[in-house]
N, C-alpha and C positions, 0 to 999 in steps of 0.2 A: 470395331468402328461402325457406327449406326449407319444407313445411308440418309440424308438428307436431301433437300432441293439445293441446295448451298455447296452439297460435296460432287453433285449430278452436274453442278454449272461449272464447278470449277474443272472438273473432268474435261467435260468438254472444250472449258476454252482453252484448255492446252491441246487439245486432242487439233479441234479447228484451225487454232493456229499454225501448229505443228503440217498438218494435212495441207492447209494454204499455200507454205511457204515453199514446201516441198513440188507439189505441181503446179501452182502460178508463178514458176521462175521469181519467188523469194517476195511472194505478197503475206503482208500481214493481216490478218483476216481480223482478228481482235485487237492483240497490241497496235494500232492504227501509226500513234505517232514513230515508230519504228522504221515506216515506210519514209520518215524524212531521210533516214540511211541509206537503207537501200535505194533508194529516189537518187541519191549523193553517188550511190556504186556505181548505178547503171547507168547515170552520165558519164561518170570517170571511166569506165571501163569497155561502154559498148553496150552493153547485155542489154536482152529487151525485158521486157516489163516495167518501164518508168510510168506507162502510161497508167494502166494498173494503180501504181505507187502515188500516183498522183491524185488519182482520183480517190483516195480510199478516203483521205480524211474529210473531204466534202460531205463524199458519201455518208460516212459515220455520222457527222455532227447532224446533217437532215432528218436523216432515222432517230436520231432519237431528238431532236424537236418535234417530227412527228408522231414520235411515242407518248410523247408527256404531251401533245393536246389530244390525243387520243384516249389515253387515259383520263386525263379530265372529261372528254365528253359521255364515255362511260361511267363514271363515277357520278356526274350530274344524272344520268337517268338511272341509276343504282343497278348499274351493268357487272358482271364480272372483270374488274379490271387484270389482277396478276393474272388470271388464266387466259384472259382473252390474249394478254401481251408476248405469254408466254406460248401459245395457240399458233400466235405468227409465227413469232421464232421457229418454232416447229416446221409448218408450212417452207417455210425460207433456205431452212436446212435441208428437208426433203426435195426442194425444188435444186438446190446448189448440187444433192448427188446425182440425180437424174441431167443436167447439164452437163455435169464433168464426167458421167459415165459415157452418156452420148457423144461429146464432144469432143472431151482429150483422149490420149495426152495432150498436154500444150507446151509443142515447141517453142512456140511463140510466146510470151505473155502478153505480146502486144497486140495479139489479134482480139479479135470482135468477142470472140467464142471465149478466150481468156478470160478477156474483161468483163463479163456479162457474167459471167461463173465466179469472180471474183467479186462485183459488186453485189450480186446475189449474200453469198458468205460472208462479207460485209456487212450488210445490211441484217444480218442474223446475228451478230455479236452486237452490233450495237444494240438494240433491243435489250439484250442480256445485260448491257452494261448500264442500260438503261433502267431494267426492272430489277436489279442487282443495288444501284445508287438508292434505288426510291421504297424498295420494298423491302429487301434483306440487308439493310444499311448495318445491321450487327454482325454480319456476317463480311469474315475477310473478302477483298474485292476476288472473283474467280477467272479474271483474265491478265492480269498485271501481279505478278508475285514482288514485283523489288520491295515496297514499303512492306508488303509482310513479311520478307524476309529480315530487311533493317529493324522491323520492331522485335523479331525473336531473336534477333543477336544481344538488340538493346534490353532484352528481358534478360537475357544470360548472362548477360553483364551486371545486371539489378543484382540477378542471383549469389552472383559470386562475392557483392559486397556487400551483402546480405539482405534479406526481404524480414518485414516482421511478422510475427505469427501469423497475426491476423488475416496478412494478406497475403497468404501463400497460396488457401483454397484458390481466389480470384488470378492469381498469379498462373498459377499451374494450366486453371482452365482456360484462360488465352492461350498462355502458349499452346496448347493442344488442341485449339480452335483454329489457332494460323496454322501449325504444324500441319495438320491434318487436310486442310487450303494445300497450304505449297505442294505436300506429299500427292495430293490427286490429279495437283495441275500438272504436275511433272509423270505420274501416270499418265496421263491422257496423250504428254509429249510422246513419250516412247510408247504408249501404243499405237498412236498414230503410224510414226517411223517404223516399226516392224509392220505392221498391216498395209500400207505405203507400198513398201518393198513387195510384200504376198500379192498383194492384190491389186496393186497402183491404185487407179481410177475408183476402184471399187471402195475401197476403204472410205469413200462419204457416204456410205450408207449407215457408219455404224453411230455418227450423230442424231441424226432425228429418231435412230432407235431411243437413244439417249435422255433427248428432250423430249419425246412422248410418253419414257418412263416417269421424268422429272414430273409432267402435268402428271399423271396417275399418284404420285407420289403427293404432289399438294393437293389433289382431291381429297384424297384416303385421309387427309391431315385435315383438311376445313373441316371435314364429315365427322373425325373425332374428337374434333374442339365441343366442350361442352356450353353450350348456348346460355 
């Protein structure tokens, strides 16, 4: 498997989300609208973190309107856009482990310290999800696996009642473009959850390693496109 910027994001958004859920008493950090659930449990139930849950999807839909006029203003003065957007995200991620190393565990998800580390990590997916929709629009989405999953069931299904010649090359390599999506996103879940367990709090360090490789990685890439 090659790495990619597309297998780097996907990584992560399950890594994030995974990490989020586990010490923001069950915030989604990426999958956002998820938080309608959980938002739903910890009324029903007591638990704190609604507030968290509440605020996530606000937060998401702002970051990234402010991603796309941001990128438009960069694009108008013929700025680096993917990097710069991707630049933040980085920043955002590093800023979310230094928060949650500092300041949790979090008993609470309702506290200040919670929420501030939560809308941090927030605000670092949405970007992704952002520069993900607008830039690597060919690439399976890397924080929501369900429709890539539903499309490789519905490709297996294609297969069985048979594909023709022709379109097998094109056939094979989706699947193996979503395959390979699902398979890192679901990496990133479990390594989160074991490094979680090792290290708690510590385990948000190993994202902005992630998305600092991801920019090096589309450098190395702009720099060998031939002009």
């Amino acid at each position: 498997m090659k790495i990619s910027l597309p297998i780097l994001l996907s990584f992560n958004g399950g890594y994030v989300d995974t990490a989020g859920f586990l010490a923001l008493q069950g915030l989604f950090t990426a999958h956002v609208t998820g938080n309608f659930v959980t938002f739903g449990a910890a009324m029903a139930l007591g638990t704190s973190g609604a507030v968290a849950k509440l605020l996530a999807l606000p937060t998401f839909c702002i970051v990234v309107v402010l991603s796309r006029l941001l990128a438009h203003v960069l694009s108008r003065r013929s700025l680096p856009v993917l990097r710069t957007l991707l630049s933040l995200k980085f920043l955002l991620l590093a800023l979310g482990a230094v928060l949650a190393i500092q300041l949790g565990p979090f008993v609470n998800g309702n506290s200040a310290q919670a929420i501030l580390t939560g809308i941090v990590l927030v605000s670092a997916m949405a970007i992704q999800n952002a520069v993900h929709r607008v830039h690597l629009s060919s690439a399976p989405p890397s924080t929501l696996m369900t429709g890539t999953t539903t499309q490789i069931m519905i490709d297996l299904a294609d297969l069985m009642l048979g594909i023709p010649a022709g379109a097998k090359a094109a056939w094979r390599a989706r699947v193996l473009r979503m395959g390979t999506a699902v398979c890192c996103f679901a990496l990133g879940c479990g390594s989160a959850a074991l490094l979680f367990v090792l290290l708690g709090m510590g385990c948000f360090l190993l994202p902005p390693v992630i998305a600092l490789i991801g920019i090096l990685f589309y450098s190395v890439e702009l720099v060998a496109k031939p002009s």
